[in-house]
N, C-alpha and C positions, 0 to 999 in steps of 0.2 A: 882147361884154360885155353889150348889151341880151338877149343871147339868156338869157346866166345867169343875168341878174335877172328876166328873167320867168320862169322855171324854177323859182326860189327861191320866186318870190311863189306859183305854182301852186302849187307845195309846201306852204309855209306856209298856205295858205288852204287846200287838205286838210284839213292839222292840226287847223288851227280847226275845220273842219266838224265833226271825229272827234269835238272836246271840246264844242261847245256844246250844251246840252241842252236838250229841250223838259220842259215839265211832267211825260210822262209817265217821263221819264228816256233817252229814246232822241235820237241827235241829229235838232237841227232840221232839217236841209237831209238826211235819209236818204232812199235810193230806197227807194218801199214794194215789197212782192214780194205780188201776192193769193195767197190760202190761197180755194181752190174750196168753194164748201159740199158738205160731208159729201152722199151722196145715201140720201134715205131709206131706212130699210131696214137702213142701214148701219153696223156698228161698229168701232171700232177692234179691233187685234190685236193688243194688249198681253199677254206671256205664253200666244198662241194654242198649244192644246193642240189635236192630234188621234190620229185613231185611231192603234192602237199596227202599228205592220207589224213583223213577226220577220222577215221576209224583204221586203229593199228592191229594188228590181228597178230600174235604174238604167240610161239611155243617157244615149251623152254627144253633146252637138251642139259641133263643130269641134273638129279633132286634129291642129292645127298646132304652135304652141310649148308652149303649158300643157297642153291636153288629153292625151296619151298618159301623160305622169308620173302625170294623175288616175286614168285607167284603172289605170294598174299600182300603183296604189296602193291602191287600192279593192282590188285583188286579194286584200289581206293582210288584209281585215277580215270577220269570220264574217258571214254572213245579207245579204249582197251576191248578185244575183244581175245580170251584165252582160248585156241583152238588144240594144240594137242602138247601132251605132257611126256618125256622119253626120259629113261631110267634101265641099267643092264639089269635092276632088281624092280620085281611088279608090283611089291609092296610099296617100294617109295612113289610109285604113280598111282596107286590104288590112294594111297591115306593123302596125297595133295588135291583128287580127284573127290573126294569124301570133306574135304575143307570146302571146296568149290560151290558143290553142292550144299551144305550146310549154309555158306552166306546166301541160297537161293542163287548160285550162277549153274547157266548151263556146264554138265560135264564135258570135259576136252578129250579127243579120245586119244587113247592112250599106245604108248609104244616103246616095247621091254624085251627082255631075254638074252641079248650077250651086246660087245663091244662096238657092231657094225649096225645097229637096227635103225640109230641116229641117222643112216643115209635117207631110209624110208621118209625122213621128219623135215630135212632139206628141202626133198623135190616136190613138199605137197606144195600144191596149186593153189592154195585159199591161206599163206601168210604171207605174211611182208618182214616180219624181223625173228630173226633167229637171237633168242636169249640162250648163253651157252653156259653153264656151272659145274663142266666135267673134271678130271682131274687137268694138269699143266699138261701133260704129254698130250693130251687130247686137241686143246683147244685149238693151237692155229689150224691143223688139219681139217676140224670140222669146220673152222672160218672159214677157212677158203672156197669149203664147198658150198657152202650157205650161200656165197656170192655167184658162185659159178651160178648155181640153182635161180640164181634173181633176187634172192633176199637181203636183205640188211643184216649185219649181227652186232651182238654187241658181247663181246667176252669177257667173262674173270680175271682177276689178274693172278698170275703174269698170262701176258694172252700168246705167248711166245718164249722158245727157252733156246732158241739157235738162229744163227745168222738168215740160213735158209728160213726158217720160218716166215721170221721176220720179211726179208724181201718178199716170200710168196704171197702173206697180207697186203703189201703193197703193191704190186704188181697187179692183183687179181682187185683192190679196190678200183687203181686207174682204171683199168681195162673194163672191168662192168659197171662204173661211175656208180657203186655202193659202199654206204657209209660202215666200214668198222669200227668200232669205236670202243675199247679197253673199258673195266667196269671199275674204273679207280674211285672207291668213294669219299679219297681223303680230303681230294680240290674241294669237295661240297660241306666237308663239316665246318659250322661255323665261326669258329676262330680264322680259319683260312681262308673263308670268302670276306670275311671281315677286312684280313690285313690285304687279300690283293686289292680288294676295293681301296685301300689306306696307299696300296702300291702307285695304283692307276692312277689313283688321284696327287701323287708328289710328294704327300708327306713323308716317305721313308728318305726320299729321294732320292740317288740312284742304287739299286741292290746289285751290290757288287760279290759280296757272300752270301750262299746259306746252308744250311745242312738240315738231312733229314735222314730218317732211322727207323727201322724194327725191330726194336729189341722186347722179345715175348717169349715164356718161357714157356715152350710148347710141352712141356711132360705131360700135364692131365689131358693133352687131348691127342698124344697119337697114335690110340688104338680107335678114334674116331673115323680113322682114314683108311676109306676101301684101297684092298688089298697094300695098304701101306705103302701108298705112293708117295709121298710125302717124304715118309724117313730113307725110302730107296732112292729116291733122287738127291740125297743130302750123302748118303753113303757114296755116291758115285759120281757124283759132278761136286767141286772145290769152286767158292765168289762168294759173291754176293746173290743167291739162288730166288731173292723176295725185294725187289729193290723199289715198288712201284709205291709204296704208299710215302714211302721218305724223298724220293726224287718227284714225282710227280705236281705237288703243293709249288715247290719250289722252281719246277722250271717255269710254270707258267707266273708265275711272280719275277723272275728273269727274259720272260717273251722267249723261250726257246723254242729256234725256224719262226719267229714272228718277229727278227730282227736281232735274234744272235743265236749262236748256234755252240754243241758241244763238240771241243774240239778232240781230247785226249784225257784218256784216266790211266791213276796208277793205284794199285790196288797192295794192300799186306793182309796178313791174315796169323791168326792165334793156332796153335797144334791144336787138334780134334781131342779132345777131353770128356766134354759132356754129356753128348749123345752116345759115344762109343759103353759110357760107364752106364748109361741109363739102360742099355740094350744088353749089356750084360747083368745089370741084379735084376732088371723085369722081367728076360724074356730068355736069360742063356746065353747068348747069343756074343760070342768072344771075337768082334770085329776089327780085325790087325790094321786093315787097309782104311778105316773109315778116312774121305776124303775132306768132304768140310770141315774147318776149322769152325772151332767155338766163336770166335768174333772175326769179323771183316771191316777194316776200314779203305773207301775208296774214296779218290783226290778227283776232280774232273775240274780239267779249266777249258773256258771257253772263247768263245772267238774275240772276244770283246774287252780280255784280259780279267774276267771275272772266275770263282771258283766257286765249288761245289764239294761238301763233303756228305760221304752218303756211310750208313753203319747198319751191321744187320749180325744177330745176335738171337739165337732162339733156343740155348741151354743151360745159359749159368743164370745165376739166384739173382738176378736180379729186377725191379720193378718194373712193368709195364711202360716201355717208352716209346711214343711217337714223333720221333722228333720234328719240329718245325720250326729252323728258326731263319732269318732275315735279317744282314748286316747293309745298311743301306749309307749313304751320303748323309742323312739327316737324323736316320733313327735306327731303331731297333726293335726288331720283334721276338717272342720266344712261344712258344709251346713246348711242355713237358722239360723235367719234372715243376719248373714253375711257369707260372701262362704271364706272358705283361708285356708292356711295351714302355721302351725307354725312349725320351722324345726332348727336348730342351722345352722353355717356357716361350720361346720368342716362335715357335713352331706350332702351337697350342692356340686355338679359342680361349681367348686373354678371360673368355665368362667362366670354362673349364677350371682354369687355374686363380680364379680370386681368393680362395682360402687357403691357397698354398704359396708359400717362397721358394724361392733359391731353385726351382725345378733344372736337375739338368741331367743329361743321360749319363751317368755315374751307376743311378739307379733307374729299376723301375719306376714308371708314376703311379701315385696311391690309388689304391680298389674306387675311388669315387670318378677322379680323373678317367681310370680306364674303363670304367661302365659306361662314360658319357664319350668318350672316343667309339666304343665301340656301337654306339646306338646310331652316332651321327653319319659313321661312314661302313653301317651295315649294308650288306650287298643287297644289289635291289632285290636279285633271286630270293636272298634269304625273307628278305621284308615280304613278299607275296605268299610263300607258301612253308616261312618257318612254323607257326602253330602247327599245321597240319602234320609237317613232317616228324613235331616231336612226339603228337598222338599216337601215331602210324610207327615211327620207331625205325629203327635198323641201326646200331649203331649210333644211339642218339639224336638217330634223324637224317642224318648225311646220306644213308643208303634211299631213303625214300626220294630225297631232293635228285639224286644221281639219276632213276628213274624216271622220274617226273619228268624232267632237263630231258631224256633222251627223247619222250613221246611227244614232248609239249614241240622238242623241234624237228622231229618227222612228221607231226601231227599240218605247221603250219609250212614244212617243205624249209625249213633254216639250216643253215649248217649246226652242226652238232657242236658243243662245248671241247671236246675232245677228237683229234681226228687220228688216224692210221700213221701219221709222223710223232704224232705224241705215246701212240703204241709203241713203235719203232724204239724211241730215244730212252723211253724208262726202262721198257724190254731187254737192249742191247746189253747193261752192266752184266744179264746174266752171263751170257759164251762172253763178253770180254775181260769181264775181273778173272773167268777162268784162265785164261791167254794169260793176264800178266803175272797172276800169281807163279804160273807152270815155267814162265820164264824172268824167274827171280825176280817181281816187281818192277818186270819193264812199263816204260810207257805204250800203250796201246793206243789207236787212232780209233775215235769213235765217227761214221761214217754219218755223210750228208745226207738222208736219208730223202730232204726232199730233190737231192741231185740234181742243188743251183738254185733252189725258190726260196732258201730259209730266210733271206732275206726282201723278198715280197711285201710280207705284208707289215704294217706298223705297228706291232704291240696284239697281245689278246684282248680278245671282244665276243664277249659272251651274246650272240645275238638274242633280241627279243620279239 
């Protein structure tokens, strides 16, 4: 009984923390997070434009679970040219090199044998973008050098798992005015380009809430993962460890640093249950210490007085969820486990709604209503090269379009969909949910990453 009550009162005294505020509106008892001074010389890359390449010349570094889909993907896009393919194993660059060849493309040559060979792959002379698919400890590392080197990159997500990381991405973009850009392919599937398009254009009116989620039940695939990076980073770091595919939809449906910015999260989290027992009847393995908890929920409010709920979840029974949803002034969006949008009738194409009464956001509007909303304000992206995308595949299509979007605006010199702040922002839950959790669901400062421009620009705009 004393154990519950003091449970309670940690709780409660959380709470309080969240609500009491200092003067400048942020709570009193928040952990601050430093923001490093800018180094001279140095600008932000806000809508970084550069030179225009018609032919992208492209190696990819690690071609284990994500990488090889990226390769054969790339395949299908004009002015691609695939020069060399790196794996610490030579089989996985021999059989992407063997697909290559099989569609009649020149073979890339190839570069294998332990953890460091990736440097070789940086400083060749004949590419322009570093595709990166390694495990998380890998990736910002290898960012960074990919830019040192001259290259553009574009990483997996999370493309960063600590503060430092984080800043040396950004840092190393200002400083050699190249595009990194996170390989998030949630913004692209089509529910989501759908509702920012629905966003941009007024009808949710203003999105004041949303939340997004991964909840996946990873048992059948983590003996997929070399040397079990995966469940070792879950044993050893406590958060939100995967936060980019449920945060990222949503901030850019909020314009996050395109005119409002994340200000602070507090984070709770469930005892470690499910991975500890899964590791003990598959593999032996009696882990006392395991750190991540089975479910994470994390609160983030913004500068603007708008919030954010984000969930991640990858060992209890339950379904497949991505969450996406959208509380706006006007309307309402949802993805998973039901997809719809709730909308009043005086907000509707009065043609929309002739066979329907009473329409009001109570409920969803009927399957006819929401086929014809979603046709009339499909993203234009989707509209040019959704057939192709569902062909080609990845995730229903979303990973193709992701690809596409990267080359089609290095190809014409555009800023990229996605910049090195929107890396930054999804990236951070990771080392911050870990902070507040460690210190009993403080609030944490989530850091200005563009350090004063978040407010620059007026809203997202997908260039064309």
């Amino acid at each position: 009984m004393k154990k519950v009550l003091f449970t309670l009162l940690i709780f409660s005294l959380a709470l309080i923390s969240c609500t009491q505020q200092s003067k400048d509106g942020q709570p009193s008892t928040m952990i601050k997070t430093p923001v490093p001074e800018r180094p001279a010389g140095q600008n932000d890359v806000l809508e970084l434009r550069t030179d225009p390449l018609p032919t992208v010349r492209v190696a990819f570094i690690g071609l284990g679970m994500r990488g090889p889909g990226a390769v054969e993907r790339m395949t299908h896009i004009d002015g691609v040219e695939i020069i060399a393919l790196c794996d610490v194993e030579q089989k996985n660059t021999e059989k992407v090199n063997k697909m290559l060849e099989e569609k009649g493309l020149p073979k890339a040559q190839e570069f294998y044998g332990d953890t460091t060979v990736w440097r070789k792959v940086t400083a060749l002379p004949n590419v322009d973008l570093i595709y990166v698919a390694t495990d998380w400890k890998s990736h910002a590392t290898i960012g960074v050098q990919a830019m040192k080197d001259g290259k553009h990159v574009a990483i997996e997500v999370p493309s960063a798992m600590n503060m430092d990381e984080i800043w040396a991405l950004i840092n190393t973009s200002e400083q050699t005015r190249k595009h990194c850009m996170q390989l998030e392919n949630c913004v692209y599937d089509f529910f989501e380009l759908t509702t920012l398009n629905m966003v941009q254009q007024g009808l949710l009116g203003e999105v004041i809430h949303g939340e997004g989620a991964y909840i996946h039940g990873l048992q059948p695939y983590w003996d997929e993962y070399w040397n079990d990076w995966r469940m070792d980073y879950n044993k050893n770091h406590r958060g939100d460890v995967y936060p980019t595919h449920g945060l990222g939809p949503v901030c850019q449906a909020m314009n996050i640093h395109r005119g409002d910015k994340l200000n602070y999260l507090v984070s709770v989290d469930t005892k470690a249950v499910g991975n500890p027992a899964f590791l003990k009847e598959k593999r032996g393995e009696d882990v006392k210490d395991f750190r991540n908890g089975d479910h994470t929920c994390t609160l983030i409010s913004t500068e603007k007085g708008n919030s954010i709920l984000i969930e991640h979840n990858i060992t209890s029974p339950r379904p497949y969820n991505r969450m996406y949803q959208l509380t706006g002034t006007k309307g309402f969006a949802n993805k998973y486990p039901v997809q719809g949008y709730a909308l009043g009738a005086e907000d509707l194409d009065p043609e929309m709604t002739k066979n329907h009464e009473n329409l009001t956001t109570h409920s969803f509007v009927p399957d006819d209503v929401k086929k014809a909303l979603m046709e009339k304000y499909k993203h234009p992206i989707a509209k040019d090269i959704e057939e192709k995308a569902k062909q080609v595949g990845g995730h229903g299509g979303m990973d193709f379009i992701m690809d596409y979007r990267l080359i089609y605006c290095l190809q014409k010199g555009l800023p990229l969909d996605m910049d090195v702040y929107d890396l930054a922002e999804w990236c951070c839950l990771i080392p911050l949910t870990e902070i507040s959790l460690d210190n009993n669901s403080a609030p944490v400062e989530i850091p200005d990453f563009t350090r004063g421009a978040w407010n620059k620009l007026d809203g997202l705009k997908f260039a064309q």
